[in-house]
Rosetta silent file (secondary structure, phi, psi, omega in degrees, C-alpha in Angstrom):
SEQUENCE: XXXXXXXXXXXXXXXXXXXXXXXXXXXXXXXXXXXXXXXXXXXXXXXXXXXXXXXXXXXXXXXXXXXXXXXXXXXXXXXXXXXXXXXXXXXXXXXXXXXXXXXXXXXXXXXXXXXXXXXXXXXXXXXXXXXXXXXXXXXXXXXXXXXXXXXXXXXXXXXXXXXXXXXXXXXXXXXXXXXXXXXXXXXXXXXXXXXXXXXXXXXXXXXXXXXXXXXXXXXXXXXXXXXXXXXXXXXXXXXXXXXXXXXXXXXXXXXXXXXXXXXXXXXXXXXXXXXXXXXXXX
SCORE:     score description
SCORE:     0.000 S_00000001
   1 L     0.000  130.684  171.671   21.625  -11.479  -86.547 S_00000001
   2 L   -91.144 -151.021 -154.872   21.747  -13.382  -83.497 S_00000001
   3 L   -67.170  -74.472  158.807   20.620  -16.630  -82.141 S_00000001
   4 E   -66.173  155.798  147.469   17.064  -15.546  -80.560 S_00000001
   5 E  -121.460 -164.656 -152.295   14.111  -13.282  -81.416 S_00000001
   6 E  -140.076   99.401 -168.840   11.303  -12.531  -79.747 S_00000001
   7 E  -112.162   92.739  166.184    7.907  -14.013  -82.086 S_00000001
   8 L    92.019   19.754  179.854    4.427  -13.209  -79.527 S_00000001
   9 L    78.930    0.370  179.998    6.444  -13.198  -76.490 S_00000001
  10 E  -121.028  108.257 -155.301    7.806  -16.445  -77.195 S_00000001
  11 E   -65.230  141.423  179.099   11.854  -17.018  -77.732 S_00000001
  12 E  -123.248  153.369  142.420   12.528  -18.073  -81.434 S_00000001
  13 E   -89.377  135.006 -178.611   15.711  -19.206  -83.056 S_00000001
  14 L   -55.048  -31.637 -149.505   16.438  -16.691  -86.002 S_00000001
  15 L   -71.775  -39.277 -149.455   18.003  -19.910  -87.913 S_00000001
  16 L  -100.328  168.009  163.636   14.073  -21.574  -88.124 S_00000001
  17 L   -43.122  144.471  176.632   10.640  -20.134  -89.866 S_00000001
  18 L  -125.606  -49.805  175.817    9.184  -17.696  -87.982 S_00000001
  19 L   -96.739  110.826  179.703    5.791  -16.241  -89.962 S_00000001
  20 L   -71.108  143.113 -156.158    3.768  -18.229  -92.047 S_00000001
  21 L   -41.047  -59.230  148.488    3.592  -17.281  -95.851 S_00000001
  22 L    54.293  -75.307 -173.707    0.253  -15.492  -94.848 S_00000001
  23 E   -60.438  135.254  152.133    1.652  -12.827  -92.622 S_00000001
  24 H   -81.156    3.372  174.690    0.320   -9.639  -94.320 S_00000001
  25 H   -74.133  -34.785 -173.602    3.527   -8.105  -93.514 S_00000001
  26 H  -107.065  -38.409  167.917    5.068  -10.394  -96.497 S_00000001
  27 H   -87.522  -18.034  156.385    1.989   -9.977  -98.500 S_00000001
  28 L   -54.369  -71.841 -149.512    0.973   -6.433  -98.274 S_00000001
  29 L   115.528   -6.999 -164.500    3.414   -4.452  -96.978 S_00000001
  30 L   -94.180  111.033  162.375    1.279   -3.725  -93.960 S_00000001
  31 E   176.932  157.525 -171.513    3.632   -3.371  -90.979 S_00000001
  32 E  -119.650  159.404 -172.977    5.291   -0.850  -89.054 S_00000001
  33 E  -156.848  178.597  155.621    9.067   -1.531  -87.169 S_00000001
  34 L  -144.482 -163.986  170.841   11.360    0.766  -85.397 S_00000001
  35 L  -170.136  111.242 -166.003   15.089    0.064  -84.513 S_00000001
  36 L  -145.090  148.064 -157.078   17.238    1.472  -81.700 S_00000001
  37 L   -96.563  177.815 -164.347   20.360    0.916  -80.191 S_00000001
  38 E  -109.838  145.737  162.511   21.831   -1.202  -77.436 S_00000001
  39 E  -125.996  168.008  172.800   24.955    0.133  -75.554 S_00000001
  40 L    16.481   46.208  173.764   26.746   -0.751  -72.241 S_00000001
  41 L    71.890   15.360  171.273   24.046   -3.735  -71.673 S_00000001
  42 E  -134.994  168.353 -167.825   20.684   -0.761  -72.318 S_00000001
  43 E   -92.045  138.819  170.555   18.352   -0.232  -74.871 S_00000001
  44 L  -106.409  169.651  178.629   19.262    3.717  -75.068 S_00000001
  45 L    54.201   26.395 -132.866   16.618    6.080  -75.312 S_00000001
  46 H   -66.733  -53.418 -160.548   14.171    2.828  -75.571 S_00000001
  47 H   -62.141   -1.526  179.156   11.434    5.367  -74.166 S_00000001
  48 H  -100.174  -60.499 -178.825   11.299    7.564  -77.116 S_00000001
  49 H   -76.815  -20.782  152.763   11.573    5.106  -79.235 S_00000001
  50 H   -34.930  -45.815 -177.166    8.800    2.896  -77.775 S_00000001
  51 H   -86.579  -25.106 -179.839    6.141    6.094  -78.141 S_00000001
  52 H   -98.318  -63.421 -168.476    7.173    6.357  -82.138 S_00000001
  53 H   -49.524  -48.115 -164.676    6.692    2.397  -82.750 S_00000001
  54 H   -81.389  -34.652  171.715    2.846    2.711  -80.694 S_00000001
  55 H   -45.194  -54.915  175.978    2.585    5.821  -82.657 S_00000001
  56 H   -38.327  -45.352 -159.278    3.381    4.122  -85.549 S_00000001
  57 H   -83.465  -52.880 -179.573    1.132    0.835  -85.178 S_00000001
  58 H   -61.867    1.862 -160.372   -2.040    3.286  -83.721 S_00000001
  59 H  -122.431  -47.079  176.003   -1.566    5.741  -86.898 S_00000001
  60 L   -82.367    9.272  176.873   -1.520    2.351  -88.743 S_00000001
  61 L    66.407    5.623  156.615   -4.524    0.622  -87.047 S_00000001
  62 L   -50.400  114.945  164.656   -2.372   -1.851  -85.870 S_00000001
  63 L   -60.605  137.230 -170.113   -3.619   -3.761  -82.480 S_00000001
  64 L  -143.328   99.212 -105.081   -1.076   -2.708  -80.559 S_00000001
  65 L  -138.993  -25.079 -163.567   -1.160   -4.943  -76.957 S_00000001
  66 L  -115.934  136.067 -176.242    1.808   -4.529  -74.984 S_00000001
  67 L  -113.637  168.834 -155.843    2.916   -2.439  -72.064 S_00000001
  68 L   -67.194  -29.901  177.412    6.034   -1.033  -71.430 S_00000001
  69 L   -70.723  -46.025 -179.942    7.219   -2.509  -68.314 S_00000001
  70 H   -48.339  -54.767 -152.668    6.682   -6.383  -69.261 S_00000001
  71 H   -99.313   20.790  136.812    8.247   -5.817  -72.556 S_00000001
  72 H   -62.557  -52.211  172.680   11.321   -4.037  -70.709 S_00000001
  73 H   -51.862  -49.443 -177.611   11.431   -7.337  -68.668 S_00000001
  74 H   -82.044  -37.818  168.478   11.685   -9.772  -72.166 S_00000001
  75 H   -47.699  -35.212  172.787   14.232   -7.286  -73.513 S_00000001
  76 H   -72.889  -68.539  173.344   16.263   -7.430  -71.427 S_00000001
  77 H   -63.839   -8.545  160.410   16.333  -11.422  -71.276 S_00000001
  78 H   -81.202  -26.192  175.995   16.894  -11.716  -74.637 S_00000001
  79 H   -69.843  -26.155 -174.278   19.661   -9.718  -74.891 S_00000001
  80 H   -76.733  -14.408 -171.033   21.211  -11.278  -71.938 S_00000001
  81 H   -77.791  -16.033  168.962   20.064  -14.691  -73.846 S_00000001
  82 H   -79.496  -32.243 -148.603   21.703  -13.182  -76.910 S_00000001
  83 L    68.393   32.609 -136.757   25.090  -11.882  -75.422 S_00000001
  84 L  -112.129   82.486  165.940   24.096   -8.654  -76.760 S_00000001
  85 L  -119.679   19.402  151.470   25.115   -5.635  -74.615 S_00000001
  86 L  -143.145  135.822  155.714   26.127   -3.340  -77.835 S_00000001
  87 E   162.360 -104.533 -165.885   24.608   -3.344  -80.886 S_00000001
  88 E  -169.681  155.230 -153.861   21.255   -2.650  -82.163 S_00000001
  89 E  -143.012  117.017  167.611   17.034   -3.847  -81.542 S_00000001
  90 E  -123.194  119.268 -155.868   14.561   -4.146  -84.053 S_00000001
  91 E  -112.218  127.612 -169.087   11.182   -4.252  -83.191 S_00000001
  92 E  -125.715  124.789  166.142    8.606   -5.308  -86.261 S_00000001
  93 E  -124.398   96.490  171.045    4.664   -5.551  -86.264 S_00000001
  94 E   -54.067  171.853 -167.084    2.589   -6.865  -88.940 S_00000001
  95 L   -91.477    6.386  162.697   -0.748   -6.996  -89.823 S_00000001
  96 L    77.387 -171.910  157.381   -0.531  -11.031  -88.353 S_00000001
  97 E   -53.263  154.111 -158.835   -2.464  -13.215  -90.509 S_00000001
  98 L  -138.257  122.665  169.622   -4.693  -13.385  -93.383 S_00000001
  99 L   -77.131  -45.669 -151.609   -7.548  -16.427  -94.957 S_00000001
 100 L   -71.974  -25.311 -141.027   -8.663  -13.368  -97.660 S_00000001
 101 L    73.043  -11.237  178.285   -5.285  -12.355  -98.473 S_00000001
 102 L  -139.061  -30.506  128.651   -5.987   -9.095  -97.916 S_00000001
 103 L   -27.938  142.869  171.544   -7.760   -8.450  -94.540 S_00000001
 104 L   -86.060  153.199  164.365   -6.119   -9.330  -91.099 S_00000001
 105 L  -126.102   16.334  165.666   -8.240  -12.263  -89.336 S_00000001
 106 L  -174.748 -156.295 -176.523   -6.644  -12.131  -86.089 S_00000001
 107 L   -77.268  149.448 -178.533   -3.938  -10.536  -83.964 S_00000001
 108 L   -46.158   96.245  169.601   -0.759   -8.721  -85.067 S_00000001
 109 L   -23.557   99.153  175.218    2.811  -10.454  -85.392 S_00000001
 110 E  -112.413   99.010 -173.210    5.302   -8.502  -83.070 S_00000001
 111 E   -96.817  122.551 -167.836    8.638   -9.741  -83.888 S_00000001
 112 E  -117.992  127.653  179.263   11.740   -8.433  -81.707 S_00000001
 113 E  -141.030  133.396 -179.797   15.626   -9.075  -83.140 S_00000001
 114 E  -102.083  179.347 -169.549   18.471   -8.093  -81.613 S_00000001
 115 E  -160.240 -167.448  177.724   21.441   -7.641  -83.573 S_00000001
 116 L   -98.502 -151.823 -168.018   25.450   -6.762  -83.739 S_00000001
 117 L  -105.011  171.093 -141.171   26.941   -2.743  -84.461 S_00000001
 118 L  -143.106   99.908 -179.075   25.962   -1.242  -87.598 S_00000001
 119 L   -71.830  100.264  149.358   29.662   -0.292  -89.309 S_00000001
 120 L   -73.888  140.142  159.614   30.341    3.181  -91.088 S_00000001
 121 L   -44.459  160.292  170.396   33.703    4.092  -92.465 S_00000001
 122 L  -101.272  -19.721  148.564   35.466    6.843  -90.468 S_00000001
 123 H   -23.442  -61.669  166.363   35.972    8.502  -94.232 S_00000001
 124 H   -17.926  -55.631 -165.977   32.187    8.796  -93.924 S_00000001
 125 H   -87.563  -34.418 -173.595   32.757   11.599  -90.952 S_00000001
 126 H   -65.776  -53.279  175.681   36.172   12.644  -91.899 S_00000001
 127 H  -109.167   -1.757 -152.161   35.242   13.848  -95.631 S_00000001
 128 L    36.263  177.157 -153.927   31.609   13.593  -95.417 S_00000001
 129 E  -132.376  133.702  160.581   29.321   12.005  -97.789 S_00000001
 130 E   -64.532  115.258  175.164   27.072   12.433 -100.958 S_00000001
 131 E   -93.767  173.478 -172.350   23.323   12.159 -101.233 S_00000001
 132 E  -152.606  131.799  177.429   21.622   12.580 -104.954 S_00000001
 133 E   -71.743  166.285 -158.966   17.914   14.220 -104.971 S_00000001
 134 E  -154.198  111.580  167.187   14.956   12.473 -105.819 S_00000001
 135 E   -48.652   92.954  170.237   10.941   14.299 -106.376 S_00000001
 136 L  -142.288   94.512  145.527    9.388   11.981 -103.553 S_00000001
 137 L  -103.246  163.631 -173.770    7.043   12.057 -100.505 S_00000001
 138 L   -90.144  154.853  171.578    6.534    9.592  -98.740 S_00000001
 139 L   -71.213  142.969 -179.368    3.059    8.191  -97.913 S_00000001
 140 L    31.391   73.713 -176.496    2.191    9.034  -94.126 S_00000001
 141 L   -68.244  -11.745 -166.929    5.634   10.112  -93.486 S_00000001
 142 L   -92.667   -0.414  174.012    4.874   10.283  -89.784 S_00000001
 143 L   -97.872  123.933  155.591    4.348    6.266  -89.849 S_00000001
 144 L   -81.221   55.658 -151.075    7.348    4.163  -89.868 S_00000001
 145 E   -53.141  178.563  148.659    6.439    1.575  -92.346 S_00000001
 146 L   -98.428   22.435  173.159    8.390   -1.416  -93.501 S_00000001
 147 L   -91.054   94.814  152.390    7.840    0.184  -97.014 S_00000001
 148 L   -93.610   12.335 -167.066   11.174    0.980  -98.608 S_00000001
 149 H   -61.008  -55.742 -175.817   10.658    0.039 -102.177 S_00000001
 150 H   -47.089  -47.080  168.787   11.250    3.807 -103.515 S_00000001
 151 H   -62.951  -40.842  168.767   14.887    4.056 -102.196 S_00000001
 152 H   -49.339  -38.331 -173.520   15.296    0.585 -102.870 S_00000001
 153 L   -71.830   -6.135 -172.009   14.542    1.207 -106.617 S_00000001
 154 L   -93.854    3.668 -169.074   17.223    3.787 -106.706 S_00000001
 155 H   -53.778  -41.399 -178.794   19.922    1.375 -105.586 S_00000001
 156 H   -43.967  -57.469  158.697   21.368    1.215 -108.845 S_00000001
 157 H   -50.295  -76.518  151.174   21.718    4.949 -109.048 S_00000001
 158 H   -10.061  -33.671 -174.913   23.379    5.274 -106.092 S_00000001
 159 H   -92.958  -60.170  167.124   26.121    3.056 -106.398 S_00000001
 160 H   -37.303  -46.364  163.718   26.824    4.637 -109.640 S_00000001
 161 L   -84.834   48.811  176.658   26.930    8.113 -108.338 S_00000001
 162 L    10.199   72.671  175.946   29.090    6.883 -105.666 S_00000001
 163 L  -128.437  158.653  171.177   26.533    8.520 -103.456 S_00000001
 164 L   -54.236  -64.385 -166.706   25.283    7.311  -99.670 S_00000001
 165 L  -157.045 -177.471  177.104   21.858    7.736 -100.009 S_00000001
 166 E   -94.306  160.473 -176.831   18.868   10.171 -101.653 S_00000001
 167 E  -126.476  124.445  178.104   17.817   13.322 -100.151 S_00000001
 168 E   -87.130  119.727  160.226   13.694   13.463 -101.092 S_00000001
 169 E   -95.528  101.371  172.294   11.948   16.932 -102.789 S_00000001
 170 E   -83.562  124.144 -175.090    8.705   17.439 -102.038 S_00000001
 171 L    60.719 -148.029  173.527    8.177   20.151 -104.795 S_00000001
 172 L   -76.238   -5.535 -168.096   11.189   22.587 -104.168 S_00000001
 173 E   -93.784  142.355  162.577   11.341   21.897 -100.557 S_00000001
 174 E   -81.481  155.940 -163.614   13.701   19.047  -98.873 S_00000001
 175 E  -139.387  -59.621  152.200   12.207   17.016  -96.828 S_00000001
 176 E  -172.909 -152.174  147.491   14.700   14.224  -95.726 S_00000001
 177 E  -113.958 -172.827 -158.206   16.315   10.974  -96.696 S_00000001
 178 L   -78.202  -21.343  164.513   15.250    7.556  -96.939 S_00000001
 179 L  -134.268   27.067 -172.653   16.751    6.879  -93.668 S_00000001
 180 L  -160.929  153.684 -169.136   17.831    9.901  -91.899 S_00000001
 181 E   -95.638  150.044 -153.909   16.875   13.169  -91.235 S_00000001
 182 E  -141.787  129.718 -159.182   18.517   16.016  -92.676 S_00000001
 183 E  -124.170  174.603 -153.662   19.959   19.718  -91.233 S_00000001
 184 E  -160.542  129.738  137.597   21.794   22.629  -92.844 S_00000001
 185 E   -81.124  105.908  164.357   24.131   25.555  -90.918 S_00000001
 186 L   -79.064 -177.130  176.509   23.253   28.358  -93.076 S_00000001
 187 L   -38.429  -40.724  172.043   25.186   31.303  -94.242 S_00000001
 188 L   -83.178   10.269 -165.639   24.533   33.085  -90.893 S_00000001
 189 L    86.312   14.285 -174.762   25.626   30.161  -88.574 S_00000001
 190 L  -102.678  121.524  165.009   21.743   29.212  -87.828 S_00000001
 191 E   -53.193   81.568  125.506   20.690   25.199  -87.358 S_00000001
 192 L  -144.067 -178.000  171.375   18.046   23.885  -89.674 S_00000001
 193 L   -91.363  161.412 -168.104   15.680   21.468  -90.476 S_00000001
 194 L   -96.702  154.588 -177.514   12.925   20.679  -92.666 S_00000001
 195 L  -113.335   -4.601 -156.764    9.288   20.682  -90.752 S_00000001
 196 L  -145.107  144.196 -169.865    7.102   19.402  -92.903 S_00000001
 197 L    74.157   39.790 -170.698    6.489   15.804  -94.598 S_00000001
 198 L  -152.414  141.893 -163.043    9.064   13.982  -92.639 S_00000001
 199 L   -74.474  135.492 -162.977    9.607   11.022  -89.902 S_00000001
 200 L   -98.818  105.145  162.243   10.521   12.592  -86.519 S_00000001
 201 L   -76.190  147.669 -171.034   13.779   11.108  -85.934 S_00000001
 202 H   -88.248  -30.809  140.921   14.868   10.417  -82.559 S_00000001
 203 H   -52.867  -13.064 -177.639   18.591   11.732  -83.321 S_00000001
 204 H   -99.878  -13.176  170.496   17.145   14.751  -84.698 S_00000001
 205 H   -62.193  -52.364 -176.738   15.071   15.539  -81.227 S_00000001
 206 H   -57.633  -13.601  178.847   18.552   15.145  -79.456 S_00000001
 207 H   -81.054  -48.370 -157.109   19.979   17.221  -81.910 S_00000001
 208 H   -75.770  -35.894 -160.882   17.539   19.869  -81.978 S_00000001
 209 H   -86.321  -33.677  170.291   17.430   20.076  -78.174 S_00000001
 210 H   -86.284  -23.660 -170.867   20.911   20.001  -77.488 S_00000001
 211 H   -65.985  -19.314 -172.106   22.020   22.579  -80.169 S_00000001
 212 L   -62.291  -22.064 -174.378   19.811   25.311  -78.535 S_00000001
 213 L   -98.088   29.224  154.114   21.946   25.781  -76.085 S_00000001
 214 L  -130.172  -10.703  175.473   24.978   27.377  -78.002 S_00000001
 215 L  -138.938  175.074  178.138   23.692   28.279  -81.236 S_00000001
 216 L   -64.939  155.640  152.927   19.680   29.570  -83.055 S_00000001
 217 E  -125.069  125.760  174.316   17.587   26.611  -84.704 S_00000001
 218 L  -135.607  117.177 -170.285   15.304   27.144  -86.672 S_00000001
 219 L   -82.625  133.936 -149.685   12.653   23.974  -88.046 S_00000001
 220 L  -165.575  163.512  175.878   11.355   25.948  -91.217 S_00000001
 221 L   -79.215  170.532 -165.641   11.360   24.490  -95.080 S_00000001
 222 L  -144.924   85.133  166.021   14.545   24.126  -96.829 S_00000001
 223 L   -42.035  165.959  147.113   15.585   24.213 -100.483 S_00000001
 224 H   -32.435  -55.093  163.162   18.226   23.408 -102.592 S_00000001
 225 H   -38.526  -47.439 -165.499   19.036   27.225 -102.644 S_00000001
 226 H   -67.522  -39.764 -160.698   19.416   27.505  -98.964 S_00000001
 227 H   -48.310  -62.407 -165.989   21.436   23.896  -98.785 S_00000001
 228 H   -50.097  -24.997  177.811   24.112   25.885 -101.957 S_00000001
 229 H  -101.301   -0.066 -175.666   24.509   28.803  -99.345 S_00000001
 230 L   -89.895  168.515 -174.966   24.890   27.200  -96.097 S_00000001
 231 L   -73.676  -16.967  171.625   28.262   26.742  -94.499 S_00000001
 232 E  -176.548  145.728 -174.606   27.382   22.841  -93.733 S_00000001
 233 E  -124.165  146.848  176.413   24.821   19.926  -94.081 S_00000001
 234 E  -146.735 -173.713  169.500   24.719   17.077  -92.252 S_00000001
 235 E  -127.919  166.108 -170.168   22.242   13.818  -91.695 S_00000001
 236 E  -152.352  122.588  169.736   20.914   12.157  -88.550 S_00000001
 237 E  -175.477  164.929  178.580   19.559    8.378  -87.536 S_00000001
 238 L   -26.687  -54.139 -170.446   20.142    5.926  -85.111 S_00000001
 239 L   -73.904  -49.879 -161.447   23.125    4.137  -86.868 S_00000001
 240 L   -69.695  -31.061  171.804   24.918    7.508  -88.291 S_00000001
 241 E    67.301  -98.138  168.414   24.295    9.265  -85.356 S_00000001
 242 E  -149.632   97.489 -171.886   25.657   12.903  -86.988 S_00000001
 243 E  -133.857  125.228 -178.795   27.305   12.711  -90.479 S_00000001
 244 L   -67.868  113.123  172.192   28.274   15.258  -92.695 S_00000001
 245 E   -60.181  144.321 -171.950   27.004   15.718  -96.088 S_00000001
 246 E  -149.919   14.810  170.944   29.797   17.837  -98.131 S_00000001
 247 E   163.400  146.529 -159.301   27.638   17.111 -101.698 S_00000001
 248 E  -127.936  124.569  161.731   24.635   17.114 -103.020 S_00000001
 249 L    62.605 -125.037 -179.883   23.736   15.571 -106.928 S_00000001
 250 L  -101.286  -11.540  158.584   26.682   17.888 -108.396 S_00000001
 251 E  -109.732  153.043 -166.144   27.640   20.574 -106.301 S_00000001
 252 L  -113.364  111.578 -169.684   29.903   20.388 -103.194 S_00000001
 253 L   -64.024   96.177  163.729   28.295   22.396 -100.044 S_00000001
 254 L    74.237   46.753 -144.223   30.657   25.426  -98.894 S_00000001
 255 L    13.418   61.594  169.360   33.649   23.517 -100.939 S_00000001
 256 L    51.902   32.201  176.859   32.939   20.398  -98.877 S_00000001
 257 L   -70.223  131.125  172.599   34.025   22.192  -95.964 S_00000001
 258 L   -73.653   94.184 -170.348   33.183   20.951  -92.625 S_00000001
 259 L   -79.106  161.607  167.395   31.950   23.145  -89.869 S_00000001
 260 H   -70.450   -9.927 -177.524   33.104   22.825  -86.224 S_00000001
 261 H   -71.281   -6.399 -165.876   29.590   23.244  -84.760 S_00000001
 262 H   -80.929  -76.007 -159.100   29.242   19.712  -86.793 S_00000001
 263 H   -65.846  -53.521 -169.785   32.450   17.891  -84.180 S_00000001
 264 H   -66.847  -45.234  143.665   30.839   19.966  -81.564 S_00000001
 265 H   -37.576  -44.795 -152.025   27.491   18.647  -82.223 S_00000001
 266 H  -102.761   -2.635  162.884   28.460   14.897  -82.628 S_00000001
 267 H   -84.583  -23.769  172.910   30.423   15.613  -79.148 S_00000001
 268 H   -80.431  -44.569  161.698   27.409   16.570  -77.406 S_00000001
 269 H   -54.817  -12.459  171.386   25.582   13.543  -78.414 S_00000001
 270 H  -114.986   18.506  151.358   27.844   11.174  -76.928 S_00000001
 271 H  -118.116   17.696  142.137   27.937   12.653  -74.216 S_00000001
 272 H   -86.777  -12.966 -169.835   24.289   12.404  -73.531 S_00000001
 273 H   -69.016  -44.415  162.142   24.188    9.288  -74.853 S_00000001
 274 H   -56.991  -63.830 -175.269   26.862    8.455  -71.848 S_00000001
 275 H   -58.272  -40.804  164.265   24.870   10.628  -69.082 S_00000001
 276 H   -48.838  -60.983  165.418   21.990    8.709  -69.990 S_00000001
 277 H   -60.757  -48.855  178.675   23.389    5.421  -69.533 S_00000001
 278 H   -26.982  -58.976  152.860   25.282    6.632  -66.214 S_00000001
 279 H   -28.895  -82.665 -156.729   21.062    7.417  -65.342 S_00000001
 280 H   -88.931   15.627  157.986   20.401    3.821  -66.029 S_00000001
 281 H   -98.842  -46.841  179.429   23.373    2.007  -64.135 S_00000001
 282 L   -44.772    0.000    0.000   22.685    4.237  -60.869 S_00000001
């Protein structure tokens, strides 16, 4: 974490108190956050993810106060006040203070932290990685809470199955994981995704958008069944960017074979991720 945040518009040191005990954010749960990353001295893709956080806070009744250019302006100086030109921006709003304990009595906390890179193994990409299923939706999946307690409770499990993370079943259908969104090549070579009960990730719009133009997509429900016949699964989020799943629980997806539209995929994302910033140094 670095030096500054950002508490109200007003530079904090990370090192000191920032919220008072209070905050309904620490006693609830009520708050919403996003998190997106910094590259070559830019927030990328800030504007997409800006429009999911004010979704987020307006779907959560959250006063939500700030326009985009001013808070472009403070972003910027904290990062340069940070040293920050790669790494990663987390923007958190709470439900501010509370007398009742349980009511807000005034305006919302919006707390901004910048931060360093966010390290995978290159094993991760190389062999791909194992999620283990779970019967879960989430409440208001289209809200990007600061609620993680289900996935949290499962840490144990995880570690145990020497798995990444959980892949959530609503009923028979997949729906995602606790922090990434999750796609299938089937048997015919066709790109999809699950539609329904799930956080609109902003890697999986770039995914979805760029894949059309060499192969079909289709966003449609997804089973277990389909996942045992397609030729490759992968996940998608900010940090992971596009990493291949090769097993799920106890079976291994097309013998944990990798497809190339997967390398071809995670080349077309960096290089919008590059044409974009090229757009924002010109």
């Amino acid at each position: 974490m670095d030096t500054y945040c950002l508490l109200n518009n007003e530079y904090k040191k990370t090192s000191e108190p920032l919220l008072k005990v209070n905050d309904l954010g620490l006693l609830r749960g009520y708050g919403v956050f996003d998190f997106f990353p910094i590259q070559g001295n830019h927030p990328v893709f800030f504007n997409d993810y800006w429009n999911r956080f004010r979704n987020s806070a307006l779907q959560m009744r959250l006063p939500f106060e700030w326009e985009y250019d001013p808070f472009m302006t403070r972003l910027y100086e904290l990062m340069d006040k940070n040293n920050r030109a790669d790494g990663y921006c987390r923007l958190l709003l709470t439900g501010g203070y509370t007398n009742t304990g349980f009511l807000p009595d005034g305006p919302a906390n919006f707390l901004v932290i910048t931060q360093g890179p966010v390290p995978y193994i290159e094993e991760n990409y190389t062999r791909g990685i194992k999620l283990i299923t779970m019967q879960y939706t989430r409440e208001h999946p289209h809200i990007k809470s600061i609620n993680y307690m289900t996935v949290l409770l499962e840490r144990d499990r995880i570690r145990n199955e020497d798995a990444t993370d959980v892949l959530y079943l609503s009923e028979a259908n997949i729906t995602e994981s606790s922090r990434s969104n999750f796609f299938i090549i089937d048997e015919k070579g066709i790109l999809k995704t699950p539609q329904h009960d799930i956080l609109g990730g902003i890697t999986r719009s770039k995914v979805l958008e760029l894949a059309q133009d060499f192969m079909e997509v289709e966003v449609t429900d997804l089973t277990l069944e389909d996942v045992k016949k397609a030729r490759s699964a992968f996940i998608t989020s900010t940090t992971k960017g596009i990493m291949p799943v090769t097993k799920i629980d106890d079976f291994s997806i097309n013998e944990s074979q990798i497809s190339p539209v997967i390398h071809q995929l995670q080349k077309a994302l960096k290089d919008l991720v590059n044409q974009h910033l090229d757009e924002l140094n010109s």
